[in-house]
PyMOL commands that place a pseudoatom at each C-alpha (Angstrom):
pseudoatom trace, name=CA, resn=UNK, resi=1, chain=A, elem=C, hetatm=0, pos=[-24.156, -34.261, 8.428]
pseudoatom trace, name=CA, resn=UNK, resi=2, chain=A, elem=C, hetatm=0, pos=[-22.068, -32.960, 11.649]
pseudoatom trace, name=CA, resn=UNK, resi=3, chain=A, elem=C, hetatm=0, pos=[-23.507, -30.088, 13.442]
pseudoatom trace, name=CA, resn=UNK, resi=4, chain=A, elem=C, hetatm=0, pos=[-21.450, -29.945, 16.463]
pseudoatom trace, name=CA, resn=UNK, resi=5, chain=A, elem=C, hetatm=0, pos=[-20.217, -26.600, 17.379]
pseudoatom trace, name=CA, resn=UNK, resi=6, chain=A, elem=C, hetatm=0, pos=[-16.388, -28.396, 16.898]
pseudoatom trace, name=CA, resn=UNK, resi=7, chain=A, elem=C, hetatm=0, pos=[-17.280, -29.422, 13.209]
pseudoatom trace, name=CA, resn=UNK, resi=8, chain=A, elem=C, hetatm=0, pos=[-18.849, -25.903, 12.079]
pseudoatom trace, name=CA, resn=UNK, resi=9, chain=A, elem=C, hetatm=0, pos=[-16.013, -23.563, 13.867]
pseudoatom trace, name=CA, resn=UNK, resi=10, chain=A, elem=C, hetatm=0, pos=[-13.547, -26.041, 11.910]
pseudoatom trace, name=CA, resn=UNK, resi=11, chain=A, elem=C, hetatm=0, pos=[-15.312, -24.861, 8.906]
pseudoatom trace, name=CA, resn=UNK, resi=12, chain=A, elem=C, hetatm=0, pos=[-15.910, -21.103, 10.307]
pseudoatom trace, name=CA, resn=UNK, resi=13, chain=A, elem=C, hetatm=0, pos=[-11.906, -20.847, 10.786]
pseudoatom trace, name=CA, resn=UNK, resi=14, chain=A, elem=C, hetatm=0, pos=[-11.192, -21.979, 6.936]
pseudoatom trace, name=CA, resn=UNK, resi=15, chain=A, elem=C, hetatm=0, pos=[-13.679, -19.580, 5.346]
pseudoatom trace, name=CA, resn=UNK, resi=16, chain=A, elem=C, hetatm=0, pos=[-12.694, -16.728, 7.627]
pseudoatom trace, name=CA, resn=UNK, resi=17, chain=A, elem=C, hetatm=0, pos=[-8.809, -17.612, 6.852]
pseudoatom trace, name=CA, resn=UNK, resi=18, chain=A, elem=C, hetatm=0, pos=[-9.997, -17.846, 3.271]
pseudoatom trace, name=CA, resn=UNK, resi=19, chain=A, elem=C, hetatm=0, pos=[-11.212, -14.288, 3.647]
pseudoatom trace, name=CA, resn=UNK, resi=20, chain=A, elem=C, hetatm=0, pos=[-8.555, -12.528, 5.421]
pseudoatom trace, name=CA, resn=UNK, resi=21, chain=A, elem=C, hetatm=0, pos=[-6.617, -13.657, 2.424]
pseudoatom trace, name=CA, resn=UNK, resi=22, chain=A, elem=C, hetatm=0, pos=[-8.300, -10.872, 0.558]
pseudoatom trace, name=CA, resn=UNK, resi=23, chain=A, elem=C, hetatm=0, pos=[-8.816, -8.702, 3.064]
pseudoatom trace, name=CA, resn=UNK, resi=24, chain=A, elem=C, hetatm=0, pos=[-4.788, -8.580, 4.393]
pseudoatom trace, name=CA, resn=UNK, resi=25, chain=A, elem=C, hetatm=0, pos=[-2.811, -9.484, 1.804]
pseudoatom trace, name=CA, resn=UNK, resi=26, chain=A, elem=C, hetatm=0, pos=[0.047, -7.974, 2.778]
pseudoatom trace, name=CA, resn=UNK, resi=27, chain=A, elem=C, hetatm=0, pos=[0.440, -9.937, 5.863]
pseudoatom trace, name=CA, resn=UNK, resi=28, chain=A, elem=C, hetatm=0, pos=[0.732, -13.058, 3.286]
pseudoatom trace, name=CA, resn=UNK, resi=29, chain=A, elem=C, hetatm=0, pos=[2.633, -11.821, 0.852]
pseudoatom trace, name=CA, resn=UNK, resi=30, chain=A, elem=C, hetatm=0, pos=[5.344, -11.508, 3.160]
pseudoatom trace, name=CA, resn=UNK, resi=31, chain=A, elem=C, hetatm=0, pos=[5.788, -14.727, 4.600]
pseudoatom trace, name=CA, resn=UNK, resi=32, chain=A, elem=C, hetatm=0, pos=[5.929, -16.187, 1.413]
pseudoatom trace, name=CA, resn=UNK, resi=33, chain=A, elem=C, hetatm=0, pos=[9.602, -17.938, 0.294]
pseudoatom trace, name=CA, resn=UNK, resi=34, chain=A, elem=C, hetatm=0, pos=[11.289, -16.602, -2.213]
pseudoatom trace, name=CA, resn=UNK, resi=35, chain=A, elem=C, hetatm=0, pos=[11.925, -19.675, -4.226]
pseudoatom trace, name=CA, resn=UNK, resi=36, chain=A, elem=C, hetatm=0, pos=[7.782, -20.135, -5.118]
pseudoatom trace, name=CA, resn=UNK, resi=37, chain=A, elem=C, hetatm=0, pos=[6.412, -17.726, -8.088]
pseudoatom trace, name=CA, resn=UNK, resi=38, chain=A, elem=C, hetatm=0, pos=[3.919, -15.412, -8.148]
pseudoatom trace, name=CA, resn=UNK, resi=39, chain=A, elem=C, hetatm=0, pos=[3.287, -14.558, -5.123]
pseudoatom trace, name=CA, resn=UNK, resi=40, chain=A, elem=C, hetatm=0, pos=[0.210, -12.776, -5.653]
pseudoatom trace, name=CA, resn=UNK, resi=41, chain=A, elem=C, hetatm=0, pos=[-1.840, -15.269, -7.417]
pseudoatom trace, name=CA, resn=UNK, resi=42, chain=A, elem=C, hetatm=0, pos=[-0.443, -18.009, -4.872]
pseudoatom trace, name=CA, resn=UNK, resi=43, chain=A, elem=C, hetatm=0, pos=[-2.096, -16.069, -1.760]
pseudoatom trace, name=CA, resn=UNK, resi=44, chain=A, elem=C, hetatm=0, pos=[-5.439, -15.677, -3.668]
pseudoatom trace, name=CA, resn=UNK, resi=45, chain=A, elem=C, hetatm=0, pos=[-5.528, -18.698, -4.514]
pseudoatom trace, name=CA, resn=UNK, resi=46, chain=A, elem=C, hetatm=0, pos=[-4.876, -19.953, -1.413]
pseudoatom trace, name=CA, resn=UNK, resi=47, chain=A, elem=C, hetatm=0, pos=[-7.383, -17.481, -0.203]
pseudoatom trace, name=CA, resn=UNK, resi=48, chain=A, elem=C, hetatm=0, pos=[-9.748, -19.479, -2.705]
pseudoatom trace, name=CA, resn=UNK, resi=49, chain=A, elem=C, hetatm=0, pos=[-9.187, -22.984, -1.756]
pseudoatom trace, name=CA, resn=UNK, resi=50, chain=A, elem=C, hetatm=0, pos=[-9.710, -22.416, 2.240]
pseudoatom trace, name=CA, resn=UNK, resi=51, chain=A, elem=C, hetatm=0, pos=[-12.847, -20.476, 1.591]
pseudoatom trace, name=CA, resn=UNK, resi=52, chain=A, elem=C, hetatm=0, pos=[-14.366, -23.137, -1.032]
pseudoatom trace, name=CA, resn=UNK, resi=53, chain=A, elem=C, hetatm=0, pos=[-12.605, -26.231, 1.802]
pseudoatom trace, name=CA, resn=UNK, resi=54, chain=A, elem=C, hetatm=0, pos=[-14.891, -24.975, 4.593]
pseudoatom trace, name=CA, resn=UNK, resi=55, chain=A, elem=C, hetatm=0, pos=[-17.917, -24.185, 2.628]
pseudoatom trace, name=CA, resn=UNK, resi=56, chain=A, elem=C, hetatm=0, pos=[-17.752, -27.522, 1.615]
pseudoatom trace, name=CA, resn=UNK, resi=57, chain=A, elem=C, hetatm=0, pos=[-17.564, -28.748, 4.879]
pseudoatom trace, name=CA, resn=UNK, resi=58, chain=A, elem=C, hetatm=0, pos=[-21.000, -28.001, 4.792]
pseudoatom trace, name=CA, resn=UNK, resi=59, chain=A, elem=C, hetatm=0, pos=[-22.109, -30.599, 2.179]
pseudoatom trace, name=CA, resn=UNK, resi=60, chain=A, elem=C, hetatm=0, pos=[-22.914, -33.811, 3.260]
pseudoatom trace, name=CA, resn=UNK, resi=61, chain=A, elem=C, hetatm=0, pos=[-21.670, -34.755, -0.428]
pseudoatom trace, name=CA, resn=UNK, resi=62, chain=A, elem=C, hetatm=0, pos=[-18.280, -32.977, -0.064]
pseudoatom trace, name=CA, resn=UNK, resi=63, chain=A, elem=C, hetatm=0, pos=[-17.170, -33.118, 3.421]
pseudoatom trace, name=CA, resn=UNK, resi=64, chain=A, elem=C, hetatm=0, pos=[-14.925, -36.262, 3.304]
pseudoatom trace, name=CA, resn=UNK, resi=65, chain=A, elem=C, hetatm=0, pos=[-12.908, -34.483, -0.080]
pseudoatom trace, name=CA, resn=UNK, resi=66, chain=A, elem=C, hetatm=0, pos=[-12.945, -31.567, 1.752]
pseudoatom trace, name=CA, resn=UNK, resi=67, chain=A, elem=C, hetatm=0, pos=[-11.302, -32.870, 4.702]
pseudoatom trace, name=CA, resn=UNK, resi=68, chain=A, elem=C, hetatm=0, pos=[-8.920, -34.779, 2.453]
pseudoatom trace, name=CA, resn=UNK, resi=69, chain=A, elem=C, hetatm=0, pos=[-8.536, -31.163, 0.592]
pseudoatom trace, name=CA, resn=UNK, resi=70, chain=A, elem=C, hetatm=0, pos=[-8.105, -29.548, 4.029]
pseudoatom trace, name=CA, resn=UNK, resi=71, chain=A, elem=C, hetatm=0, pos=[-5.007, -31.979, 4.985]
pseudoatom trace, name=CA, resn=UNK, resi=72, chain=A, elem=C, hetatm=0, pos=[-3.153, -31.694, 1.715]
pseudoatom trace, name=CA, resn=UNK, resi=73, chain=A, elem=C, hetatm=0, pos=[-3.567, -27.812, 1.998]
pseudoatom trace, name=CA, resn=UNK, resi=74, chain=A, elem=C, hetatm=0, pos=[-1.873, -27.858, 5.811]
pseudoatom trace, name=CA, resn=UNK, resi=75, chain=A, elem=C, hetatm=0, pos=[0.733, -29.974, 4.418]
pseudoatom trace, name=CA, resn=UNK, resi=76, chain=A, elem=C, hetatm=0, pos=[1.611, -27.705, 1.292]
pseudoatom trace, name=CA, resn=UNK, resi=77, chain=A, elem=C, hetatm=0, pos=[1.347, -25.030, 4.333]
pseudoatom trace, name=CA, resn=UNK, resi=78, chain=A, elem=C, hetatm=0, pos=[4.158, -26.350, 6.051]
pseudoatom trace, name=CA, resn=UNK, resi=79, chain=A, elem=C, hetatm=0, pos=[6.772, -25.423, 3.645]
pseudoatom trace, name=CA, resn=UNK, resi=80, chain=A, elem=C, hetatm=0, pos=[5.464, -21.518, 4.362]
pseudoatom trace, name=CA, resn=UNK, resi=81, chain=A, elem=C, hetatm=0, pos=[6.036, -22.672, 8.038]
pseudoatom trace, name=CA, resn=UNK, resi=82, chain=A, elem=C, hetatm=0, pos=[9.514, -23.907, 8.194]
pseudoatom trace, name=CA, resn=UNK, resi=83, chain=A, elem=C, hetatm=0, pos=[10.967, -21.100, 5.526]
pseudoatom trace, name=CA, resn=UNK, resi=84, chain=A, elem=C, hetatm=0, pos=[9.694, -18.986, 8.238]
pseudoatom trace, name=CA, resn=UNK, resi=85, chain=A, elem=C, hetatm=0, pos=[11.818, -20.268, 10.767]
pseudoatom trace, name=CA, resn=UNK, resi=86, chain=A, elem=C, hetatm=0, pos=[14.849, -19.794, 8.557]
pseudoatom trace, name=CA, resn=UNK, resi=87, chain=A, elem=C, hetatm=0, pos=[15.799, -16.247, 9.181]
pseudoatom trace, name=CA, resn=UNK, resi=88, chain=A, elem=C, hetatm=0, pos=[14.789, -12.785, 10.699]
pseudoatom trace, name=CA, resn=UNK, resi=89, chain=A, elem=C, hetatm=0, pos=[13.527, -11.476, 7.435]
pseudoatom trace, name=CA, resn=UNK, resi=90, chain=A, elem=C, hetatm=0, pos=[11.291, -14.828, 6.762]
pseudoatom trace, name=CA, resn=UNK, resi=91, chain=A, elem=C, hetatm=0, pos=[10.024, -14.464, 10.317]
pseudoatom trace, name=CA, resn=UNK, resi=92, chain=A, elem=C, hetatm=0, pos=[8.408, -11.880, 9.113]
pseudoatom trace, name=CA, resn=UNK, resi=93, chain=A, elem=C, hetatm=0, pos=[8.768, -10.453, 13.038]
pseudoatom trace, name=CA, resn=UNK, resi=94, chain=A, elem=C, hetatm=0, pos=[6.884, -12.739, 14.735]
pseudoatom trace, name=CA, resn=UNK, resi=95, chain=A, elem=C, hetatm=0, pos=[8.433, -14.328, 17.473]
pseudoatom trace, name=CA, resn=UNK, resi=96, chain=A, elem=C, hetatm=0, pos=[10.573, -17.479, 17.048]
pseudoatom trace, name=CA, resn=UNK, resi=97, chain=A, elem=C, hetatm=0, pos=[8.612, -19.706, 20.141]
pseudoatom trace, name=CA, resn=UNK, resi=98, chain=A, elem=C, hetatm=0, pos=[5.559, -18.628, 18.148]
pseudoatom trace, name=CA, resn=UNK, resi=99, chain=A, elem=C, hetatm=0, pos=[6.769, -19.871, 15.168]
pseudoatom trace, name=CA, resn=UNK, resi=100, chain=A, elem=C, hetatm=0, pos=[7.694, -23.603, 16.386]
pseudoatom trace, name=CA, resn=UNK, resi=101, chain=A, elem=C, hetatm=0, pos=[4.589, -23.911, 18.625]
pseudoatom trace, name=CA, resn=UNK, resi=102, chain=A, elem=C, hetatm=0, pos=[2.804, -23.320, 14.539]
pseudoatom trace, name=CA, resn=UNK, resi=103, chain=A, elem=C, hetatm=0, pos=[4.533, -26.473, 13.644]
pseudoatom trace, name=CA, resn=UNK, resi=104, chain=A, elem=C, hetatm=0, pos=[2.748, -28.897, 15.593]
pseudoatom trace, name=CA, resn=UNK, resi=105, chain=A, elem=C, hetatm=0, pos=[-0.409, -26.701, 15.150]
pseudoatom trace, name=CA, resn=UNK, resi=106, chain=A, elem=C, hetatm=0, pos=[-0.670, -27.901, 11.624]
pseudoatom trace, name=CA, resn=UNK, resi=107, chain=A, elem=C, hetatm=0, pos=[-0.548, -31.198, 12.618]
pseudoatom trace, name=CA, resn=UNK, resi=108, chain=A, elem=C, hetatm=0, pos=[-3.402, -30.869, 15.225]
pseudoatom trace, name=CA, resn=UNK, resi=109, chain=A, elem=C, hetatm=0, pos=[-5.103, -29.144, 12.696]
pseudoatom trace, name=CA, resn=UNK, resi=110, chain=A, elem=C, hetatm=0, pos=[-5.044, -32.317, 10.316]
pseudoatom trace, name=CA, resn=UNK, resi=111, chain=A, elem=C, hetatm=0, pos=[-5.744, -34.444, 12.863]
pseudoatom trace, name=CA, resn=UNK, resi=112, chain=A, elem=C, hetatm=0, pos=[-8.998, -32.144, 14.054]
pseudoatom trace, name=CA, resn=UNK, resi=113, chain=A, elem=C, hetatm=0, pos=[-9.966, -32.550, 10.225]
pseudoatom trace, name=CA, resn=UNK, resi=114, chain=A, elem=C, hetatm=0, pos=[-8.642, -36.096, 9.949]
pseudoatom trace, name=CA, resn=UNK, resi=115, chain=A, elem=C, hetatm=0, pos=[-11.179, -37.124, 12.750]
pseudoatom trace, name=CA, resn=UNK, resi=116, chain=A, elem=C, hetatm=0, pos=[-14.704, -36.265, 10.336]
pseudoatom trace, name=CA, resn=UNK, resi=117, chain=A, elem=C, hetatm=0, pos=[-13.473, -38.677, 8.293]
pseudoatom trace, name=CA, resn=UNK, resi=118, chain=A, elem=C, hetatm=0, pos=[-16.272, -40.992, 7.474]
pseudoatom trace, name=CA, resn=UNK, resi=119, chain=A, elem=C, hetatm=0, pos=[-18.560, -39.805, 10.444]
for i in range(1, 119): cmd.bond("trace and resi %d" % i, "trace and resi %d" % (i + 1))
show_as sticks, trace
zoom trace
């Protein structure tokens, strides 16, 4: 198993993003697009799956899946990303600059998960 400080803040930052899912809802309810359905059960779900993705960082028996998990999840992420560049109300006030430095974020992201991979 990895125990570099790297590997467990990866898996830190998912269950503590998992957990402000619950704990700030708000703050995801409204950056989701309009055209996806229940909003609610989307962000707790969501919520769910980064919580349950870093804990299983943690398992030698789980990590790669979890790191293939983790990259499917930033990609299904993007499409919250981009809506929110398409207008002021999507923006949900955060600053445009902000917004497109978050695109290639998500990419470094998978990349930073990518590189476990078989370790």
């Amino acid at each position: 198993m990895i125990h570099s400080w790297h590997y467990l803040l990866m898996s830190f930052m998912y269950i503590l993003a998992g957990i402000m899912h619950f704990i700030k809802p708000k703050a995801y309810l409204r950056i989701m697009p309009g055209y996806l359905p229940n909003h609610k059960l989307l962000v707790t779900l969501s919520g769910i799956a980064e919580i349950a993705l870093g804990l299983s960082l943690l398992s030698p028996k789980l990590k790669d899946l979890a790191i293939y998990g983790i990259i499917l999840m930033l990609v299904i992420f993007l499409t919250v990303h981009f809506h929110m560049l398409s207008g002021k109300k999507a923006s949900a006030g955060i600053p445009r600059w902000i917004l497109l430095l978050r695109i290639p974020l998500q990419f470094g992201l998978m990349y930073w998960a990518y590189w476990y991979l078989e370790m």
